[in-house]
N, C-alpha and C positions, 0 to 999 in steps of 0.2 A: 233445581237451581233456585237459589235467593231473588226473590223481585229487589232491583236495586231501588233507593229511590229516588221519587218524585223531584225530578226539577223545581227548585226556589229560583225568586229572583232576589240579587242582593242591591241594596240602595244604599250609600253612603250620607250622613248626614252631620253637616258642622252644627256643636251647637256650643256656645261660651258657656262654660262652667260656672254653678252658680258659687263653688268656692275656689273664684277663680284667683285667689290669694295661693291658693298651690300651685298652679301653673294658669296664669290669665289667660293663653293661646287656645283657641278652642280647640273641642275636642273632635276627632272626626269616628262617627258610631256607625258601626253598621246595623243596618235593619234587616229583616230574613222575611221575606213577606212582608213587610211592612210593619210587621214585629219588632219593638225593642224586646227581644233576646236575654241581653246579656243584662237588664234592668232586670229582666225577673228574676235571673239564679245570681247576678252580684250587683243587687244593687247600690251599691255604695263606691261603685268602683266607675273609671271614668275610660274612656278607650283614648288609643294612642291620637298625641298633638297631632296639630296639624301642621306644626314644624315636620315631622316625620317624612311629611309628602313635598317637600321641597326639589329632594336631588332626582337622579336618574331612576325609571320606573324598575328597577330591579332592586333599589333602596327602598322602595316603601313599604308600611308596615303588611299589608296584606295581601306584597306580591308571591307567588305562586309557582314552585318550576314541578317538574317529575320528583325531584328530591326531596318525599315531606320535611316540614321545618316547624317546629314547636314555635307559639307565638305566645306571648303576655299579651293577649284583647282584651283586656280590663283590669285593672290596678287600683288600689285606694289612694286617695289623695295622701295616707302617706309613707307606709312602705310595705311591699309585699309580706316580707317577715314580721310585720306586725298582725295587720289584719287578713293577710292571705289575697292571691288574686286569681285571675280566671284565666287557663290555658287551653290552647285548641292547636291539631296539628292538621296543618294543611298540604296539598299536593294537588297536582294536574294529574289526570288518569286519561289521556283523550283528548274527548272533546267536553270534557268536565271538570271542574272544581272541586275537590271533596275538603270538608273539615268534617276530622273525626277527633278522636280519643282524646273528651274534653277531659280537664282534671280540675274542679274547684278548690282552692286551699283553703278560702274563707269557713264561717262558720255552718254556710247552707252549703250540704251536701249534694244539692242537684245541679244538674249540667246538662244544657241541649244535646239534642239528638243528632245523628249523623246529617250533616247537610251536604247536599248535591247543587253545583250551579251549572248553567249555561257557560262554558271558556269563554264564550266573544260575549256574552253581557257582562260578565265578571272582568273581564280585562277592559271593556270599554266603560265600566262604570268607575273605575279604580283611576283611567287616566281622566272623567269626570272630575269627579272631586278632585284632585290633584292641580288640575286649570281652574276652581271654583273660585273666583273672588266674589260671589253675589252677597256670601255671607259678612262681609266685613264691616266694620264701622267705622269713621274715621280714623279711631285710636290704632286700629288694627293693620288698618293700609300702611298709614305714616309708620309704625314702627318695622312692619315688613319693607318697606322702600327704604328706610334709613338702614337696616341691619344691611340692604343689600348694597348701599352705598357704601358703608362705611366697610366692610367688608373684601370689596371690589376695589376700593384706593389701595387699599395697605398704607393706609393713615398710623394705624395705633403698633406694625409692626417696625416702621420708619425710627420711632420713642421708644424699641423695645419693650414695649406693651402687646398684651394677647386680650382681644375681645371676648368675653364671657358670655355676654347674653343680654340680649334687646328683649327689651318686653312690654307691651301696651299696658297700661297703668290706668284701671278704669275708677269711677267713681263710688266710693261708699257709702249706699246711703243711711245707713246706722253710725257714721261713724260721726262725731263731734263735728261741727263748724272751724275748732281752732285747731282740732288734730286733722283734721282730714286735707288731703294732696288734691289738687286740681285733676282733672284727667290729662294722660300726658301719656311721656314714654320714657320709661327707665333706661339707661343704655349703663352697662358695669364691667370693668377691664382691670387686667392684674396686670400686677409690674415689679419685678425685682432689684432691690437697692442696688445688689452686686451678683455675678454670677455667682451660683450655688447657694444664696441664700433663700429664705424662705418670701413670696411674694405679700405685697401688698394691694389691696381690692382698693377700688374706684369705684366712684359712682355717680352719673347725672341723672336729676330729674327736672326733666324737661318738659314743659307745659306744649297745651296746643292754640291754636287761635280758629274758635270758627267758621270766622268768614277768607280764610285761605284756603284753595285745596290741598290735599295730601299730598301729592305729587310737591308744590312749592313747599311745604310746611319740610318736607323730609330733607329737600335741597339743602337751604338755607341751617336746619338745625346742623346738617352735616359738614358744611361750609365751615360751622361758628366751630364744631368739635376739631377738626383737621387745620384751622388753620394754625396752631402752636401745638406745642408737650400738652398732651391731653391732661395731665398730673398739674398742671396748673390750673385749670379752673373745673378740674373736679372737683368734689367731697371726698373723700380718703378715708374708707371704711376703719371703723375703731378695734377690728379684729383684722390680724393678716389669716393670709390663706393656708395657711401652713402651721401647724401649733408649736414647732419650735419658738423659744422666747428671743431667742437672740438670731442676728443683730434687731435692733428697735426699724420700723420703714424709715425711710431718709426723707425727712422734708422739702416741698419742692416749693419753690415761689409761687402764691397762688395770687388770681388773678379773679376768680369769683367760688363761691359756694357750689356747684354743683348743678346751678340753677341757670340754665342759659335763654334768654329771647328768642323766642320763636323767630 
């Protein structure tokens, strides 16, 4: 009979990407032993958002039932079928965790070995991370508290608008003095001139202030967004969503550039 093996423990760790121009939301990596893993056989690849671990624990990226389930745990910042990414299939056997039958697509051929966890460390470090806010920064709170406000109203569904995607907006420090954005938070929503046509993209960029907390900063931005047709004092992306050319977006009366007071 095969020795099975050795129990690992697994640690979950947030860390903000440092080309967080691909997706600013940090990332949440697992460690195996305290091993970055998944840095040795891909390193160029990043592990799933920490959006991912928002909803219910049967949603998140590295939950677990009897029934293995193939996972994407590492991806390039920019698409699988470009640079290839790092798969692993996971299952509950027990009172165990297994990921086995890894597949790298990248251009390193190697892949971790079969890993074994403890069920109850593995399941109680999964709803760890998932409650973790110790990692965040101001930019990160505020725009986590505004997506969930704005969200929760059904503000932008009210204006026949669909939210696309909030995202903390960090500083760059390569980038020019006259081209570079304050740190903030981006918030961007679609909207269609008429039914069945192709939509048009929105977008605020929103500064932060920081001697507010996040908690007040996310209110108030929220307040200023909901209180009218969010199409008026947005920016109105110069591409629609849709590559049909026709009809042109329908101009709304606007009321500011995209750029709202904290």
């Amino acid at each position: 009979m095969t020795d099975r093996p050795s129990i690992s423990t697994l640690t979950l760790e947030h860390r903000i990407p440092q080309d967080w121009t691909a997706d600013p939301w940090a990332e949440v990596r697992p460690l195996i032993d305290g091993v970055d893993v998944l840095g040795e056989v891909h390193p160029e690849g990043m592990a799933p958002s920490c959006r991912g671990w928002r909803g219910p624990g049967e949603s998140w990226p590295l939950a677990v039932t009897a029934v293995p389930r193939r996972v994407l745990i590492s991806e390039p910042t920019c698409t699988v079928g470009c640079c290839g990414g790092l798969y692993v299939t996971m299952r509950r056997e027990g009172g165990r965790v297994i990921w086995d039958a890894w597949e790298n697509t990248s251009d390193i051929n190697a892949v971790p070995t079969e890993v074994h966890f403890d069920a109850a460390q593995y399941e109680a470090e999964l709803a760890r991370a998932a409650a973790d806010r110790g990692w965040e920064e101001p930019v990160d709170t505020v725009a986590r508290l505004l997506e969930q406000i704005l969200v929760d109203s059904g503000g932008f569904e009210r204006w026949s608008c669909v939210l696309t995607g909030v995202r903390p907006r960090r500083e760059e420090p390569d980038e020019p003095e006259e081209l570079a954005l304050p740190e903030g938070v981006d918030v961007e929503f679609s909207a269609s001139p008429a039914p069945g046509t192709p939509a048009c993209s929105y977008r605020y960029e929103l500064p932060l202030v920081p001697d507010r907390s996040p908690r007040e900063q996310a209110r108030r931005l929220a307040a200023r967004i909901l209180a009218d047709d969010p199409r008026r004092s947005a920016e109105r992306g110069d591409q629609r969503v849709a590559s049909d050319p026709s009809p042109r977006c329908v101009p709304v009366p606007r009321t500011g550039g995209g750029r709202l007071a904290p």
